[in-house]
C-alpha angles and dihedrals in degrees: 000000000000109000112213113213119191109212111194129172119250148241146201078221112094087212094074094056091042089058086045095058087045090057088043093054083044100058097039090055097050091042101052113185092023114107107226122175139179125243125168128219084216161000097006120060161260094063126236079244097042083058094039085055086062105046127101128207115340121013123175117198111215103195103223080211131120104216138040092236124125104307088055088039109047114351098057098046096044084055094048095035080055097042089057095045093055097039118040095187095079131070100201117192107174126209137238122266113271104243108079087070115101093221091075090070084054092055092041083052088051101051080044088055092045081055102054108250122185130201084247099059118095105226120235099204100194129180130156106273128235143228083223100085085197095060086044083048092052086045099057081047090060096049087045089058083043092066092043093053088047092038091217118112083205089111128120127181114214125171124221106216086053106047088144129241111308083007094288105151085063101049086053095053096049091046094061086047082063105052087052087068098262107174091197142357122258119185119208104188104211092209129101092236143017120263156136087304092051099038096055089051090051084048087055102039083046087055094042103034115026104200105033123137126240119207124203124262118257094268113154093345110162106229084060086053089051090056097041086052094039093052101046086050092048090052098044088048095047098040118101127166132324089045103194163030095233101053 
C-alpha cells in the first residue's frame, strides 16, 4: 500500500494547523483505505521527516503548498532525499504544488461567492510573494485567468510580504480598480489558511477602502481536496518500478 504524507508549511498561528488538520480530514475521507498523514516543513510537528521516519514502502509527498518557489524546490526534496537516505525502507516520489491546477481558481471562485461578490466589485488577489520571480510570475497568471473565470478585468494581484511603504502598492492597486469603474473592493487571499500575512492586508484594505469585503482563504475547499486526491490516484496508477528519484 502507497502511504500518502501532506507536508504543509507551517505557522506560530493555531489557525494553520487547525486548516491542515481540515485538508487532512478531507482527504482522508475522500481516500478510504490510504494512510495519509501530516507532516510540516516548519514551526508546528510533527516534521515532514519525522513522518517520513516512520513510513514503510511507498510513500508519495503531496506539498500542501501554492507555488513551485524555494520550500517545493529545494526544501522539500532535501528533506525527502534525506528521509530515504536515512531509512531504506521507504521509495518516495513528491508531488507537484498545488497551484498550477485549474481547480484552485475554482476554489478561490467559490470563497469569492461565499463572500458575496457582485459583477460590480474589483477583486484584490493577494498571496505572500516570493524571491522566486517565476513563482511571482505564476502568481500574476493566476490572477489573469481570475479575471477570465469571473469575466471582469477589475483584478489586481498584490503580495503580502511587498505592500509598499505606507502601503502603497495597495493603494495602487485599489486606485486603478477605481478608475475601471469598481464599485467596491473584494479581497481573495490566495493563501490555505488565515494568518499574520492575511490579516495585515484586511487591516489595510480596511484603512484604505472602508467597505470592502474579505473572502476566506481556500482552506478545505473541495475542489483543493479533488486535486490533492486526483493527484495522489494519477501517481500511484502511473508509477512502475522503479518508483522514484530518491531510491
Amino acid at each position: 500500500m502507497t502511504t500518502l504524507v501532506l507536508a504543509a508549511h507551517g505557522s506560530r498561528d493555531p489557525r494553520f494547523a487547525a486548516t491542515m488538520e481540515r485538508i487532512t480530514h478531507g482527504v482522508r475521507t475522500r481516500l478510504p483505505g490510504v494512510d495519509v498523514r501530516l507532516g510540516y516543513l516548519d514551526l508546528n510537528s510533527p516534521s515532514v521527516a519525522d513522518v517520513l521516519t516512520g513510513c514503510t514502502g511507498r510513500v508519495m509527498v503531496a506539498p500542501l503548498l501554492l507555488s513551485n518557489a524555494f520550500h517545493s524546490k529545494v526544501d522539500l526534496p532535501a528533506i525527502v532525499s534525506d528521509a530515504c537516505a536515512a531509512n531504506p525502507d521507504i521509495e518516495v516520489r513528491q508531488l507537484p504544488p498545488l497551484g498550477d491546477d485549474p481547480r484552485i481558481v475554482s476554489a478561490l471562485i467559490g470563497r469569492l461567492d461565499q463572500a458575496g461578490i457582485r459583477a460590480t466589485d474589483g477583486v484584490v488577489l493577494t498571496a505572500v510573494g516570493s524571491s522566486d520571480p517565476t513563482a511571482d510570475e505564476a502568481v500574476r497568471a493566476l490572477a489573469a485567468e481570475l479575471a477570465v473565470r469571473l469575466r471582469t478585468p477589475l483584478v489586481q494581484t498584490v503580495f503580502a510580504t511587498r505592500l509598499g511603504r505606507d502601503h502603497s502598492n495597495l493603494h495602487q492597486a485599489l486606485r486603478s480598480l477605481r478608475r475601471g469603474g469598481a464599485r467596491r473592493v473584494v479581497v481573495s487571499p490566495y493563501f490555505l489558511s488565515a494568518g499574520l500575512l492575511t490579516e495585515r492586508v484586511d487591516a489595510a484594505v480596511d484603512h484604505l477602502a472602508p467597505g470592502s469585503l474579505i473572502a476566506g482563504p481556500i482552506g478545505a475547499h473541495p475542489d483543493l481536496i479533488d486535486v490533492v486526491c486526483d493527484r495522489f490516484r494519477d501517481a500511484t496508477m502511473a508509477t512502475p518500478a522503479p518508483f522514484s528519484a530518491f531510491r
